[in-house]
Every structure is written in structure tokens, then in C-alpha cells.
N, C-alpha and C positions, 0 to 999 in steps of 0.2 A: 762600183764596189771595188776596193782596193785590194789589194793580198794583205791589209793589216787585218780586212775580218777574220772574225773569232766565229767558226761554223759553231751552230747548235751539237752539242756531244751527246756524242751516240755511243752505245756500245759497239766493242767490234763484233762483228757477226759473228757468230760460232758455226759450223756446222750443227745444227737444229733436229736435223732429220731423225734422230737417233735418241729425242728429249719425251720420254714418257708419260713424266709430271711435272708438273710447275713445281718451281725449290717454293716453301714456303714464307721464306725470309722476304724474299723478294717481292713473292703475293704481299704482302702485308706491305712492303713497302707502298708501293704503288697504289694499294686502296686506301691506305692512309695519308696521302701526299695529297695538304689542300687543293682544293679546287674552285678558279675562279667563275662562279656561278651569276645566273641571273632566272627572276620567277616569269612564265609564262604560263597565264592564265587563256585554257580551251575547254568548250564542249562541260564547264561546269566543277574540271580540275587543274588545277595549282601543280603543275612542275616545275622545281627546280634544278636549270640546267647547266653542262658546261659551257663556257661561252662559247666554244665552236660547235655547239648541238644546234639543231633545229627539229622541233616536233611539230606535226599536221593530224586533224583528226582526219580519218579517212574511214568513209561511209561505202560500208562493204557489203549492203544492201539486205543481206541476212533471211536471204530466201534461197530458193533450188537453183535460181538463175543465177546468181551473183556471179561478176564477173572476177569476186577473192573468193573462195575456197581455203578453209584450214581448219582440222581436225585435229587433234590428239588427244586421246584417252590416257592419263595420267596412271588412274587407278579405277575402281568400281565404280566410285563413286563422283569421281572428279574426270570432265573432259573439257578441253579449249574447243571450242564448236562454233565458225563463223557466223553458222543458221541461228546459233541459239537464241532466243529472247534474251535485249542488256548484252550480247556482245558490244564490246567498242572497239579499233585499231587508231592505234595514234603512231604513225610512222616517223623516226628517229633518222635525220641526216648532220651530215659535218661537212662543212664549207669548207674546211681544210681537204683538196684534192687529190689527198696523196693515194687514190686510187685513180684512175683517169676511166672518164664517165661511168662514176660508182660510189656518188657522197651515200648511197643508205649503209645505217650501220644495225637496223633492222626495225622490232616495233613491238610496241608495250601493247597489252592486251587487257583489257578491264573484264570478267569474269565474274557473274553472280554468283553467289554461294549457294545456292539453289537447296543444299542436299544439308549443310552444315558440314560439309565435307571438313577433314581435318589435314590440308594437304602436305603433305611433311619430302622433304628433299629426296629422302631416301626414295622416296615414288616416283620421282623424278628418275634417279640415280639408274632402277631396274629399267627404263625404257630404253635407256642410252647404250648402245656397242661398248662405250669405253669413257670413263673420267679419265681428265687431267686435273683438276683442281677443284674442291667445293668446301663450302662452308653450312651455315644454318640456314639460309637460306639463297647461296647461289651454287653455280656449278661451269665448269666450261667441260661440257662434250661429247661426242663423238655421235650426232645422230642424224641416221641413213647416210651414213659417210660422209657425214659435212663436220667440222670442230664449229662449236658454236659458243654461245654464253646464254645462261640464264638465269635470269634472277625472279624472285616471287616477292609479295608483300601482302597481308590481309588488311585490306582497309574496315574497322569494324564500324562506324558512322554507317558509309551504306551496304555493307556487308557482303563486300564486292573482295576479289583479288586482283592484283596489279601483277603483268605476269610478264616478262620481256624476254626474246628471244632472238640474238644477232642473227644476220641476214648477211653478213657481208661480201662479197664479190670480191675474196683475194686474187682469184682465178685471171682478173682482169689487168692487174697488174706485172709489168716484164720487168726487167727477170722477178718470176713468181717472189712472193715473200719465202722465206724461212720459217720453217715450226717456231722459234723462237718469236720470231718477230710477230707471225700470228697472234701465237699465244699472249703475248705483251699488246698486243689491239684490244685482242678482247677482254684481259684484265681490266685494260683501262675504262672499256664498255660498262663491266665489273661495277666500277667505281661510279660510273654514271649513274648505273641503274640505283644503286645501295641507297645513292643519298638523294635521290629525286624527289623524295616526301619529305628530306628534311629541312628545317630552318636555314638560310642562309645568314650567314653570320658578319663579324668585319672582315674586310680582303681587300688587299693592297693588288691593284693593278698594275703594277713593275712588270719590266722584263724579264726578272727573273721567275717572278709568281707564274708569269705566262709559259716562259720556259719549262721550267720545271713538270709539268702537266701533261704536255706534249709524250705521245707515245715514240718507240723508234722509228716506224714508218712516218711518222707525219713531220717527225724532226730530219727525215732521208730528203723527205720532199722539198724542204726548203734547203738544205745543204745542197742538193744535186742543184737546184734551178739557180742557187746562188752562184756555184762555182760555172757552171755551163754560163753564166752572166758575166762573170769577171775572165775564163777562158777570151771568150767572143772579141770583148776589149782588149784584152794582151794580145789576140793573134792579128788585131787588124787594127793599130795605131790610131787610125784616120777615120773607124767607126765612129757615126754620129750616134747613133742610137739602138737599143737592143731590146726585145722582148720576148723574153722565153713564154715556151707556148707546149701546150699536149698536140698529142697524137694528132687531131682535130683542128690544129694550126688557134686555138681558142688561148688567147694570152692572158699570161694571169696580170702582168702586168708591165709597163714601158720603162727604160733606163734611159736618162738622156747624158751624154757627156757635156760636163758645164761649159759653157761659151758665153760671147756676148752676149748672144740672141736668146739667152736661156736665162741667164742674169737680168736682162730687160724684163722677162717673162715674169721672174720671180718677183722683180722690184713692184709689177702691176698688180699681182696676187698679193702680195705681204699691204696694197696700200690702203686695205679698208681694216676697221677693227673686227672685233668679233660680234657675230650677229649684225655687220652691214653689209653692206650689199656691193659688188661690183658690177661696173657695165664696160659691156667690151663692142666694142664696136670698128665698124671697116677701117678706123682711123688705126686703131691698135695695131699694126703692122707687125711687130715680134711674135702675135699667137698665127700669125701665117706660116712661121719655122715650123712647129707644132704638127698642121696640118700635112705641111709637104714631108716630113718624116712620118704620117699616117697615123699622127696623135688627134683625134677630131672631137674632143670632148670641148673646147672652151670654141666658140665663136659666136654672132654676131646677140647678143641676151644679157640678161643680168644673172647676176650670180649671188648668195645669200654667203655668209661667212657664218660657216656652221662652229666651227674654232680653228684655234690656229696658236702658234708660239713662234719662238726664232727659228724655229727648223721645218717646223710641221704646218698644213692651213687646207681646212676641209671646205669642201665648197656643195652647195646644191643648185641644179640647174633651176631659175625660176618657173621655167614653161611646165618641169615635170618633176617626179621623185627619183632626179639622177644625181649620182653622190661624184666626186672624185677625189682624191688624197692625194696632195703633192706635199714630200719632204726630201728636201736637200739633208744630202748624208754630210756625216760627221768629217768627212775631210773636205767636203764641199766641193769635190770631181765629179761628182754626180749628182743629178736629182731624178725623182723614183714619182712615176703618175700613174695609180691605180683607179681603176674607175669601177662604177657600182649603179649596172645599169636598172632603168625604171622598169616593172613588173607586172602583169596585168592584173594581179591580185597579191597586192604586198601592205604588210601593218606597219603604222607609222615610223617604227623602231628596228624594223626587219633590219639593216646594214648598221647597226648601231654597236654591237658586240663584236661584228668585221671590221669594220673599220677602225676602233679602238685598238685590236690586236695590231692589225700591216703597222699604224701608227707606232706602236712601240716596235716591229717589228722592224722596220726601215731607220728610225732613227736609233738602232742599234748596230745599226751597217756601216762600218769607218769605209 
């Protein structure tokens, strides 16, 4: 990656510490800023999500034993009660890592209406230490000393409520986030939760569409890893290859400096269409470079051509459900191999919304 990228813009940090309320201009922006969505169908309901969401039901067993536990008494009449008869948990993560070891962004709760309860925000409002921000039906805050977000929805079909409540583990994050920057997570939460029952509509998957959506934290994360990326290559001429990585030494992804042996590489990859198949075998000598730079995704197997264009070409390993993304960047100094390993329990489509993203995300890297 050159010094001609154009990092994702972020606002300058302010000092936060001292931020009471959300401005309301701002809320509004950001729950108003479409969202490129996709439906995922569990356990009997229909969410629609952002593309970096990922929801799981999670069976919380709803007896004395259970090894979840969660209580809260709203009002009289209304409690979230794990034990209860028709509790459900469907836990909410995001593949974008801009926490390190901490994609949950928390979990929707399915609630029967038992009582005809009539549960109104303001009930919400009294349990909480402190708001920062609420509407008709959400709120961001302040309970048992955690900033949270939450949102409600009556579903009247089965006469259930949808009740969502962030979880997120800023704590894990160095240097901690900023009030500000919190605050702008869980707005953006905000948005997720609001329009999860709603229709998805047309949307254009551009990099800008994709952009734009992105919270502050999650646009820091790729700004930090991209420049730590293009640093690494300016301070050491003669590097072949870099991969920025967490805490965990866990890479998100490989940069290779172009060369012969990568240009060979690329010539072998570009030479089947889409939806054919390539075969590599011990004779391919250039996916040896690969390996000996500790790239081990492509060897001795065939390979399916999931898509591909002049820049970009997904691959899936035949033996199994492993994905990798190779695109040569726009000045063609570099090419970028992200890989998407196979799962012991994963739906056809699970890497299909990620890999779509890095895809525009990489070939927007000069």
C-alpha cells in the first residue's frame, strides 16, 4: 500500500470525557445513514442485518441451572427473565475486529407478552443511573456503571417483544476508546437494532456505501493496520512481505511486495474463468514463494473460482469450506491475500458478506 492511500476519515478525537449527551443532529445522522444489509433467517425469525453483523441463537437452557443468567425487572408488570417460559437469546457479533478478542456487540432478547404489558421507554429510562440519548423506542444508558444501548420492538403476530441490549467489551481495547467514540459504536448499534424487522430495500454495494456506515472505531482499525502496513514497507526497502496482526500474533491478513514470483503467481490464479476450477500441483513452483514467506493457503488441490475481475479472484479450497481473496492494489506494488478459514459448524453463505467487504476494501488501496 502506497502513501497515495486515502485512509477512511474519521473524525478528530475530541476529548470525550466531559460529553453528557449525544448532540442530536448527529444521532440522527447516523441512524439515518443507509445501511448495507442482508436477511438472515433463525430459530423461526427473519433479521435483517448489517453486513458486518452476525447473529446466533443461543439456548440459555431456562431453568435454575442454566449456565446464562439475566434478570431485569423493567416495571410491574414487565421483566427479561432468562428462566422464563418463550425466553429466546440470539447473540449479535461483527467480524470487523476493531476490538481485539471482543466481536460481541451484545443480544436481542425475544420476550412474551405474558401480562399485556404496555412497555414504554420511559420504564426503561427510570431503571437506568443516567441517559445519554433516547427516542420512542431506544436509549443509550448508563446501567450498573456500564454505557449501553437499547432498543425495544412489539412484535404483535406472536405477541412477543424484541428487546436488544449492547454488551460490548470497550475495556479491551488500548488505548481505551473515548466517550465519544463509544457513544458513536453504540449509536451505530442504535441503527442496527431499529431496522432489523425492517424490509431491505435497493443498495448499492460501492465503497463508498460500505464506507460510509462504518463507525469511528471500526474505521481507526483499518486506518491503524493500514498505515502500521505501508510504515513496515518504507522502513525496510527489501521487505518481501507483511502481515499485520493483534495482540494474539492472529493476522488479519498478508501483503505481498510485487515481483516476479508473485506476477507468476497472479498469471496462475487469473488463468481459469469464474466458477472454474484451478489445479496446483508440485509442478507449480511460484506457489512455493508463497509458502516460504509463511502464505500456506494455496498448495498441492484444486481450487473453484468463486469470482474474480482484473484486480480481484476468490477462490475456495476443494477438500473443504476455505475461502481466500487475492487482489492486486490499484498501483500494482502490491497484492493483498486474505484467507477465510473452514469452521466446524458454518452456513453456506457465512464468509459471503466478509469477503464482499475486504474485496472492495483492498481494491480501494492505491
Amino acid at each position: 500500500m502506497s502513501s497515495k492511500y486515502e485512509n477512511i476519515e474519521v473524525p478528530n478525537n475530541q476529548s470525550a470525557l466531559e460529553i453528557e449527551h449525544i448532540d442530536s443532529a448527529e444521532a440522527k445522522k447516523i441512524l439515518e445513514t443507509p445501511v448495507i444489509r442482508y436477511q438472515n433467517s433463525i430459530n423461526g425469525y427473519q433479521f435483517n442485518l448489517p453486513f458486518n453483523y452476525r447473529i446466533n441463537f443461543v439456548d440459555s437452557g431456562n431453568d435454575s441451572g442454566s449456565y446464562y443468567q439475566f434478570q431485569w425487572k423493567i416495571n410491574d408488570k414487565f421483566s427479561i427473565d432468562s428462566n422464563a417460559k418463550g425466553f429466546k437469546r440470539f447473540s449479535v457479533s461483527n467480524f470487523i475486529p476493531y476490538i481485539p478478542s471482543g466481536t460481541g456487540e451484545g443480544d436481542f432478547f425475544v420476550v412474551p407478552d405474558l401480562h399485556s404489558a404496555q412497555l414504554k421507554i420511559s420504564d426503561v429510562l427510570k431503571t437506568a443511573d443516567e441517559t445519554f440519548f433516547t427516542d420512542s423506542n431506544t436509549a443509550i444508558i448508563k446501567l450498573d456503571g456500564r454505557v449501553r444501548a437499547f432498543f425495544f420492538e412489539y412484535l404483535p403476530k406472536s405477541k412477543e417483544y424484541l428487546i436488544y441490549l449492547s454488551n460490548t467489551p470497550f475495556w479491551n481495547k488500548k488505548p481505551q476508546p473515548t466517550s465519544e467514540e463509544e457513544l458513536n459504536q453504540l449509536l451505530h448499534q442504535l441503527r442496527m437494532a431499529k431496522n432489523i424487522m425492517k424490509p431491505i430495500g435497493n443498495q448499492n454495494k460501492d465503497w463508498n456505501s460500505y464506507k460510509n456506515q462504518l463507525s469511528i472505531l471500526e474505521k481507526d482499525f483499518f486506518n491503524t493496520i493500514n498505515t502500521e502496513t505501508k510504515s513496515a514497507f518504507s522502513k525496510d526497502t527489501n521487505l518481501k512481505v507483511y502481515a499485520p496482526a493483534d495482540q494474539g500474533n492472529f493476522e488479519y491478513y498478508t501483503v505481498f511486495k510485487n515481483n516476479q514470483e508473485l506476477e507468476a503467481v497472479w498469471t496462475k490464479l487469473q488463468s481459469a474463468p469464474k466458477n472454474g476450477v484451478i489445479s496446483i500441483t508440485e509442478a507449480d513452483k511460484m506457489f512455493q514463494y508463497l509458502s516460504e514467506n509463511n502464505f500456506r493457503f494455496f498448495y498441492n488441490s484444486k481450487y473453484k473460482v468463486i469470482d474474480k475481475n482484473i484486480s480481484s479472484a476468490i477462490f475456495k479450497r476443494d477438500s473443504e469450506d476455505s475461502f481466500c481473496l487475492v487482489t492486486q492494489t490499484k498501483d500494482k506494488q502490491f497484492f493483498i491475500f486474505k484467507t477465510f478459514p473452514a469452521l466446524t459448524t458454518m452456513s453456506k453463505d457465512y464468509y459471503k458478506n466478509e469477503i464482499e467487504f475486504y474485496k472492495e476494501l483492498f481494491e480501494n488501496y492505491n
